[in-house]
N, C-alpha and C positions, 0 to 999 in steps of 0.2 A: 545631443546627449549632454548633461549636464554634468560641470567638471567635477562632481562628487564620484557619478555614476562611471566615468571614465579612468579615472582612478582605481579604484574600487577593482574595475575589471581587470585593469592593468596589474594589480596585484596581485589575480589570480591567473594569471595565462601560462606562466612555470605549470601550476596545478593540472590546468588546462589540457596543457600540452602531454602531461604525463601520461593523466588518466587517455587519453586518446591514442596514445600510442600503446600502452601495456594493460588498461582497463582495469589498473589500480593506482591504491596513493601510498604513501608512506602514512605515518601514524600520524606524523607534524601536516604534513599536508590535510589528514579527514579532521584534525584536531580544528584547524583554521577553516576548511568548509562546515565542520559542525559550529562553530562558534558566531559564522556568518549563521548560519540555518535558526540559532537560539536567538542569534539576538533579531532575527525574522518574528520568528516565532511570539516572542517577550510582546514586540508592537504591535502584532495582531490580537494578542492574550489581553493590551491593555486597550486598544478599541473598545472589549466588553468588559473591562474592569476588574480583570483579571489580574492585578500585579501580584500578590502572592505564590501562585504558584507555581511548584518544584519542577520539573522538566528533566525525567531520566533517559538515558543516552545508553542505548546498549544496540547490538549488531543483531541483524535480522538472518533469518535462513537462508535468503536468498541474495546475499549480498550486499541489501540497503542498511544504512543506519537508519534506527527505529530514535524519534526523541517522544516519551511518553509523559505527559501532561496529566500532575496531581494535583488533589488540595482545588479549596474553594468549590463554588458554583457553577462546577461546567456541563453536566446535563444540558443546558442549552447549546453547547456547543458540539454535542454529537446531533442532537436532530430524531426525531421519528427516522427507523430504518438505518440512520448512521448519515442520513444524507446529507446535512449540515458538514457533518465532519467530512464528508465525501467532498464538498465546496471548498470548507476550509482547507483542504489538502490542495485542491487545483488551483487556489489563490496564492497560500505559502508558496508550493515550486513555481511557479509562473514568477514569482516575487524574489526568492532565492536564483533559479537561472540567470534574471536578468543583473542582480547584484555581480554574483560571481561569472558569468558570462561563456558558461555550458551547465547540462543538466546533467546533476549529480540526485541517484536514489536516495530520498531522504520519505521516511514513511512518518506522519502524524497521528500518534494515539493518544486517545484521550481517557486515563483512568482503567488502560486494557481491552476498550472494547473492541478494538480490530483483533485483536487477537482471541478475545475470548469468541468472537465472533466468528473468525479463524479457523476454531478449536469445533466448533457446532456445524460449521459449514462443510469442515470434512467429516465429520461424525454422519450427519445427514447425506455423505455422497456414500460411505462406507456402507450405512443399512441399507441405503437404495443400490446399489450394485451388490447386496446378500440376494435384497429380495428379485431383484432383476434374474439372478443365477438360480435360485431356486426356485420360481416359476416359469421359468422361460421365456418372459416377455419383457418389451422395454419399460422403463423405468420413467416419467417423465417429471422431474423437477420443479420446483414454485420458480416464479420467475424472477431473476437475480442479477445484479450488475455486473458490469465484465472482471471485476477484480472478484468475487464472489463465484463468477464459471471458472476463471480460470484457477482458485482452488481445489474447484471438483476434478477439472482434468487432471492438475499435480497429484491431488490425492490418490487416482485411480489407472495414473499412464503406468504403475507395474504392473498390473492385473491384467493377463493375458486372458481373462475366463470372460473381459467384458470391451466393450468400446464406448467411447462419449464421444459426443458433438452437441454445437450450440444447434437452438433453431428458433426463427422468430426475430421481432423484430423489438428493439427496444423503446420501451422500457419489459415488454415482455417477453422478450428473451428468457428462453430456458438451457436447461440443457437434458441430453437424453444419455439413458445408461442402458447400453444395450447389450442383452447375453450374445457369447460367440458362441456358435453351433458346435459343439464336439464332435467329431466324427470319429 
């Protein structure tokens, strides 16, 4: 390992060691993993010539820090289906882990569309588990990544009137919405 990267880690093992033991940070600690995560972020933005833009930082539903990526020409960098940005995400944390030297949830948006995407993906598990309940039969879904199934189950794990499962194999994995029989 290289004595930059050795360093680097050794300044995060306090952090490290927190989050592993209580499975959170204090504000100075997510301040210092986010600032590692931006300035990830910044060197991959300028690989495609991206140095302009803005990068907002705000807290996800589920726990992760969300940094959302404005301004300039980055259509290219979500991709047909989002899958670009789906890359760009596996490369940034694969990139940030090794910096800081454990995996902290950090989610890549670019311009909203994870979320707006989000926003439509439980929308579309919502009408399919109406129309599932009012005809009585399963529901079977387009076929969608595992971050993509696993909004439809969050969406729908209160709904005692239905059940989901994946099925299939990817990339065409689905997922089914199935009515529960009332008796």
């Amino acid at each position: 390992m290289s004595e930059e990267i050795v360093e680097t880690v050794e300044e995060f093992d306090a952090i490290r060691s927190a989050y592993e033991e209580t499975g959170d940070l204090t504000d100075d600690q997510v301040d210092k993993v986010a600032d590692a995560a931006i300035e990830i972020l910044r060197s991959i933005l300028g690989c495609f010539g991206e140095n302009n833009s803005s990068i907002d930082e705000y807290d996800g539903d589920e726990g992760e820090l969300i940094l959302d990526v404005n301004g300039g020409n980055l259509a290219i960098l979500i991709g047909r289906h989002g899958v670009t940005l789906d890359a760009l995400q596996v490369v940034f944390s694969s990139m940030l882990s090794k910096k800081i030297g454990f995996h902290y949830p950090i989610v890549v948006d670019i311009e909203g569309y994870k979320s707006r995407r989000r926003d439509k993906v439980q929308s579309v598990a919502r009408n399919a588990a109406s129309k599932a309940r009012k005809n009585g039969l399963a529901v079977k879904l387009a076929p969608m990544n595992a971050y993509e199934r696993r909004l439809v189950h969050l969406a729908l794990r209160g709904d005692d009137s239905i059940t989901t499962h994946s099925e299939g194999v990817d990339p065409e994995r689905c997922v089914i919405i199935t009515p529960v029989k009332q008796q």
